[in-house]
C-alpha positions as CSV (number, residue, x, y, z in Angstrom):
1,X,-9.1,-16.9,-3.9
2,X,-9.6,-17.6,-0.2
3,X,-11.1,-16.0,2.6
4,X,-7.9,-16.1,4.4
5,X,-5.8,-15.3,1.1
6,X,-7.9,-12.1,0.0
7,X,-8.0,-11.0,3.9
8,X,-3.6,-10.9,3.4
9,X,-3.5,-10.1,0.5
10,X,-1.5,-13.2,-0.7
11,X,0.0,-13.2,-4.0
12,X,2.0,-16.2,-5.5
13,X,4.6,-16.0,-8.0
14,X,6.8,-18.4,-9.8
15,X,6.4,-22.3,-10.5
16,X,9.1,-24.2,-8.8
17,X,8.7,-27.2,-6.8
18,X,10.3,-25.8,-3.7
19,X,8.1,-23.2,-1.9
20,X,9.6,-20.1,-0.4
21,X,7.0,-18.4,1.9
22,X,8.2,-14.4,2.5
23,X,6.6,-12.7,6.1
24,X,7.6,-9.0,6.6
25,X,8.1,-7.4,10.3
26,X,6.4,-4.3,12.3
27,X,5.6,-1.6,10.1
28,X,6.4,-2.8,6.5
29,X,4.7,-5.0,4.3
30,X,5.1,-7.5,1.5
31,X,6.7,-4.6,-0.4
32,X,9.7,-5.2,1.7
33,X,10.6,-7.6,-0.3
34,X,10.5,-6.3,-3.9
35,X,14.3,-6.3,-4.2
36,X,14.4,-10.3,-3.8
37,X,11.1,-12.1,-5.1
38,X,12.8,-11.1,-8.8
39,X,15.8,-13.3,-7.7
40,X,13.2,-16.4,-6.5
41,X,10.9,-16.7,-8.9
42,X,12.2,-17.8,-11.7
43,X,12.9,-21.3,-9.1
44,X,10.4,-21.1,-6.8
45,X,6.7,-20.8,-5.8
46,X,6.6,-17.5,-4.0
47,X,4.2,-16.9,-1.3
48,X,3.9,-13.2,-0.2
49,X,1.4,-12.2,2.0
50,X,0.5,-8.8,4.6
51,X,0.3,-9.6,8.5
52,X,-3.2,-8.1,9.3
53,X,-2.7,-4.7,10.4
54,X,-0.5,-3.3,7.5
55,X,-1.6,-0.3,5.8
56,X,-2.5,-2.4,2.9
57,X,-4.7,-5.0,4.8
58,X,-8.3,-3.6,5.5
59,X,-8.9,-2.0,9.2
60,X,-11.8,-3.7,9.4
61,X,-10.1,-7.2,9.7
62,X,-8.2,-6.2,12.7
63,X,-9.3,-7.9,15.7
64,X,-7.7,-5.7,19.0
65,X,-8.3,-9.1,21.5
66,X,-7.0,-11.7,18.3
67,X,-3.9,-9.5,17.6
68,X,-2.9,-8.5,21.3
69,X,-0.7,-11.2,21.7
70,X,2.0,-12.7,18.3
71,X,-0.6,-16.0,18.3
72,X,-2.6,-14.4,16.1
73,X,-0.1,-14.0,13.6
74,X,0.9,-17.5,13.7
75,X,-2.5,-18.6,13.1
76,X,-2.9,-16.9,10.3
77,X,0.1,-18.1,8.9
78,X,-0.8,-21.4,9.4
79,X,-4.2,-20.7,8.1
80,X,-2.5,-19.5,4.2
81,X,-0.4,-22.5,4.5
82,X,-3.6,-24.9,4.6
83,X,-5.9,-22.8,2.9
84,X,-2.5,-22.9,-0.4
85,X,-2.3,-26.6,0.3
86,X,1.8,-26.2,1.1
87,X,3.2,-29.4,2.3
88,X,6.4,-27.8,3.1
89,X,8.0,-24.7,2.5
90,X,11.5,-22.3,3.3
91,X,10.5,-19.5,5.7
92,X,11.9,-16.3,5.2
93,X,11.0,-14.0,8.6
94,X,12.0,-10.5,8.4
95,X,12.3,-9.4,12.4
96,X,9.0,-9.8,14.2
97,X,7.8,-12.4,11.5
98,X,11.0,-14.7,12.6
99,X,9.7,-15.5,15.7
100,X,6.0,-16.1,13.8
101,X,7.6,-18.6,11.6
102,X,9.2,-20.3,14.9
103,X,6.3,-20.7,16.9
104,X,4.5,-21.9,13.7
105,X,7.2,-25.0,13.7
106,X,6.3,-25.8,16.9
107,X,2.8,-27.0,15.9
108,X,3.8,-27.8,12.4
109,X,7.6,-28.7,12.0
110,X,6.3,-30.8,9.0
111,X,5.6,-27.4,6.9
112,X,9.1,-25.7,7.2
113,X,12.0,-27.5,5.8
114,X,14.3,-24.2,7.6
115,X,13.7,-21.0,8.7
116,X,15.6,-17.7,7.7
117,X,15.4,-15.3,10.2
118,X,16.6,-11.9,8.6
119,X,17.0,-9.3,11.6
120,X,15.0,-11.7,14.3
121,X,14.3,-11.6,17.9
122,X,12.5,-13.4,20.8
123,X,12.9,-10.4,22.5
124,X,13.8,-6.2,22.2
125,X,13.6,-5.2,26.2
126,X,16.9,-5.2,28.1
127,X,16.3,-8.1,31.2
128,X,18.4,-9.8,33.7
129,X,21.8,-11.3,31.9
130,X,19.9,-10.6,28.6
131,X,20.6,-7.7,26.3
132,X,17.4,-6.9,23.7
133,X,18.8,-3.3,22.6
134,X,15.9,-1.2,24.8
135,X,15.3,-0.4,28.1
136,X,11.6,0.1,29.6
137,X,11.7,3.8,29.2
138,X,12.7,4.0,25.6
139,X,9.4,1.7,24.8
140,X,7.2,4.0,26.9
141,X,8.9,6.7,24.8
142,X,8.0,5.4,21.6
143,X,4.4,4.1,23.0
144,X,4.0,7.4,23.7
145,X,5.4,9.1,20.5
146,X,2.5,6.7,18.5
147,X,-0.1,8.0,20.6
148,X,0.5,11.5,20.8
149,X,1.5,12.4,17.1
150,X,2.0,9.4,14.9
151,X,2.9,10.9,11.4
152,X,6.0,12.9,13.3
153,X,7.2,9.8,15.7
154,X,7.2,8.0,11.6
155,X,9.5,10.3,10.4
156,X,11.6,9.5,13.6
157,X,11.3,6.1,13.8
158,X,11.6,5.4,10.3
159,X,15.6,7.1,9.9
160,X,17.0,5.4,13.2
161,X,15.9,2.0,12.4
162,X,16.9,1.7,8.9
163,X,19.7,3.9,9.3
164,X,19.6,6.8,7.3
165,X,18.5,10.1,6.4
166,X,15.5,11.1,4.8
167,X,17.3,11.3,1.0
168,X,17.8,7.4,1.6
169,X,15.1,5.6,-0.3
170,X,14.7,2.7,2.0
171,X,14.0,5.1,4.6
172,X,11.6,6.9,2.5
173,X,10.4,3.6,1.5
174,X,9.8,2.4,5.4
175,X,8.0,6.0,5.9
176,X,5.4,5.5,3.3
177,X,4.6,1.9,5.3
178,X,4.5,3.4,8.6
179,X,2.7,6.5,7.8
180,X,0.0,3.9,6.0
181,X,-0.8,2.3,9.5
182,X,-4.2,3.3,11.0
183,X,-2.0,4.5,14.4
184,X,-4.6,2.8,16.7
185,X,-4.0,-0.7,14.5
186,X,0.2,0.5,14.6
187,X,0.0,1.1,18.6
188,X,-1.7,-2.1,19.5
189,X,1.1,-4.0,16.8
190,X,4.0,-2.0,18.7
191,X,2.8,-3.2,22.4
192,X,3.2,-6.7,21.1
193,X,6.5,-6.5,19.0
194,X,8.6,-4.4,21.5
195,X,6.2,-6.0,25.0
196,X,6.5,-9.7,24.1
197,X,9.3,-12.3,25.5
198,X,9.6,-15.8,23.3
199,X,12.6,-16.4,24.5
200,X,11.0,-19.4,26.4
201,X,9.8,-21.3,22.8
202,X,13.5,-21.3,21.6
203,X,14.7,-24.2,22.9
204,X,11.8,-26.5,21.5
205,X,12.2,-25.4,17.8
206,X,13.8,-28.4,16.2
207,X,13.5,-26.9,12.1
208,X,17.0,-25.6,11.1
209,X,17.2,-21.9,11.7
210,X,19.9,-19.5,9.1
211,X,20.2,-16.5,11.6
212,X,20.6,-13.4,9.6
213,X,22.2,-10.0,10.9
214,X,23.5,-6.8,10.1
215,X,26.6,-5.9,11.5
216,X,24.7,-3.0,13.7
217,X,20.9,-2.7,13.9
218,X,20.3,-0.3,16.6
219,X,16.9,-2.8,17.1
220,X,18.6,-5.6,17.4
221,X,22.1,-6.1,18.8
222,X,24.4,-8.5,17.2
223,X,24.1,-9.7,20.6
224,X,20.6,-10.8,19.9
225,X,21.8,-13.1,17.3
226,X,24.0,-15.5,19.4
227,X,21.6,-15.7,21.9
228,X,19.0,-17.3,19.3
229,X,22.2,-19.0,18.0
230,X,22.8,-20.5,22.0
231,X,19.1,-21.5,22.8
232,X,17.2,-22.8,19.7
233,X,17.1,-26.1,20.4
234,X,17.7,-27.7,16.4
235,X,20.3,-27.0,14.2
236,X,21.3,-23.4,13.6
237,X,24.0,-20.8,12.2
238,X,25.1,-17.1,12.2
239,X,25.8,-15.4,9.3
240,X,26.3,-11.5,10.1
241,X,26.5,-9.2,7.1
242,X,28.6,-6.4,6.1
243,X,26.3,-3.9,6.7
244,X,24.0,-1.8,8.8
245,X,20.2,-1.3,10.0
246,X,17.0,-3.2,10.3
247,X,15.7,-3.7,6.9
248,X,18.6,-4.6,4.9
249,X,16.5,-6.3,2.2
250,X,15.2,-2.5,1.3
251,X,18.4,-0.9,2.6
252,X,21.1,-2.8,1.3
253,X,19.8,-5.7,-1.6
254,X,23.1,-6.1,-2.8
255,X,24.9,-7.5,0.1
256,X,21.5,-9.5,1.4
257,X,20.2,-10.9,-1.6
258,X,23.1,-12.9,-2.2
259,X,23.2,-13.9,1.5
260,X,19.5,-14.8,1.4
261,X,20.3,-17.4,-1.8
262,X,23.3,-18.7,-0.5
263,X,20.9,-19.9,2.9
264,X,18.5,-21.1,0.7
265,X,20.6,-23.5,-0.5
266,X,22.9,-24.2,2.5
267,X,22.3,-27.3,4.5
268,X,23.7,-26.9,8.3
269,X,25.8,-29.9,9.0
């Protein structure tokens, strides 16, 4: 194993010809995905890998000035790609990791035959004639909630984005990743996710893009969906699901895997 491999813990499963690549958002990690890698691997080669700064990566790793802006995460991903030898491969992109995938096809359109994006966005603030589902003050509300007691903003946060109670198991599920954070590692990650606009990148990604959204996802307004639908500048399609919150994969398997499948075999005319 790899430098880079051991560093994100990447794990490949299955034998197929066709590679599927999984990258999980803010706060999880590859666990997110438990529900669908049994559904891909009997087909597939399936890459799963940590971003640096999940509770399962090592602290030690994280660089602050590397990791302050969401080009660190795309090098990295490019950096398993080469060090795995993939020539091309389907991009699955939970949320944050959607827009990590995108920016990746700009340098590399060669290594992505499509991109899903499950719950994506280029951008979460509110701005003039675009709506991201937060204003200024609710960041600086949860910027401060991290700071000031991060196990109680985790049992906050963790509810209203998958959306839940605490008897859900998702929600539980989202908890344990949250609360496994080192909360300096999980502040610096949140001022990127929720601080950062891409919206400018859209309309130079040419790979076909299979946008994927719940039907309300109090991070990301449906909204959010058409606008990536309007501005990426390839091929793309909406699909929005009959369900709720965030992290459908965990939340609701039964409605997304199938979804998930049918877009990996779907071509966009």
């Amino acid at each position: 194993m790899g430098i880079v491999e051991e560093a994100h813990n990447v794990r490949i499963l299955g034998s197929g010809d066709q590679v599927i690549v999984l990258a999980h958002g803010f706060g999880t990690d590859q666990s997110v995905w438990k529900y669908l890698v049994p559904h891909l691997e009997g087909d597939y080669r399936v890459i799963l890998y940590d971003n640096m700064g999940a509770g399962t990566t090592n602290p030690e790793f994280y660089d602050f000035s590397r990791y302050s802006s969401i080009d660190g995460f795309v090098y990295d991903l490019l950096a398993i790609l080469e060090e795995l030898q993939v020539k091309s491969c389907i991009f699955i992109g939970h949320s944050f990791s959607g827009m990590v995938g995108a920016i990746a096809s700009l340098s590399r359109p060669d290594l992505f035959s499509k991109l899903i994006m499950l719950s994506a966005t280029p951008r979460l603030l509110n701005g003039e004639n675009y709506y991201g589902g937060f204003e200024q003050e609710d960041v600086e509300e949860i910027f401060e909630g991290v700071r000031s007691n991060y196990k109680a903003w985790c049992s906050g946060f963790a509810p209203m984005v998958v959306g839940g109670d605490m008897e859900s198991l998702a929600v539980q599920e989202f908890t344990r990743t949250l609360f496994n954070m080192r909360p300096d590692i999980a502040l610096s990650l949140a001022e990127v996710v929720f601080l950062t606009d891409m919206r400018h990148i859209l309309p130079s990604v040419t790979v076909p893009c299979h946008i994927l959204q719940t039907a309300k996802d109090m991070a990301v307004p449906m909204a959010v969906s058409e606008y990536l639908h309007q501005h990426i500048g390839g091929q793309s399609i909406i699909e929005i699901m009959p369900t709720s919150g965030h992290l459908p994969q965990l939340s609701s398997p039964d409605i997304v895997i199938p979804m998930i499948l049918k877009h990996i075999h779907y071509v966009i005319e």
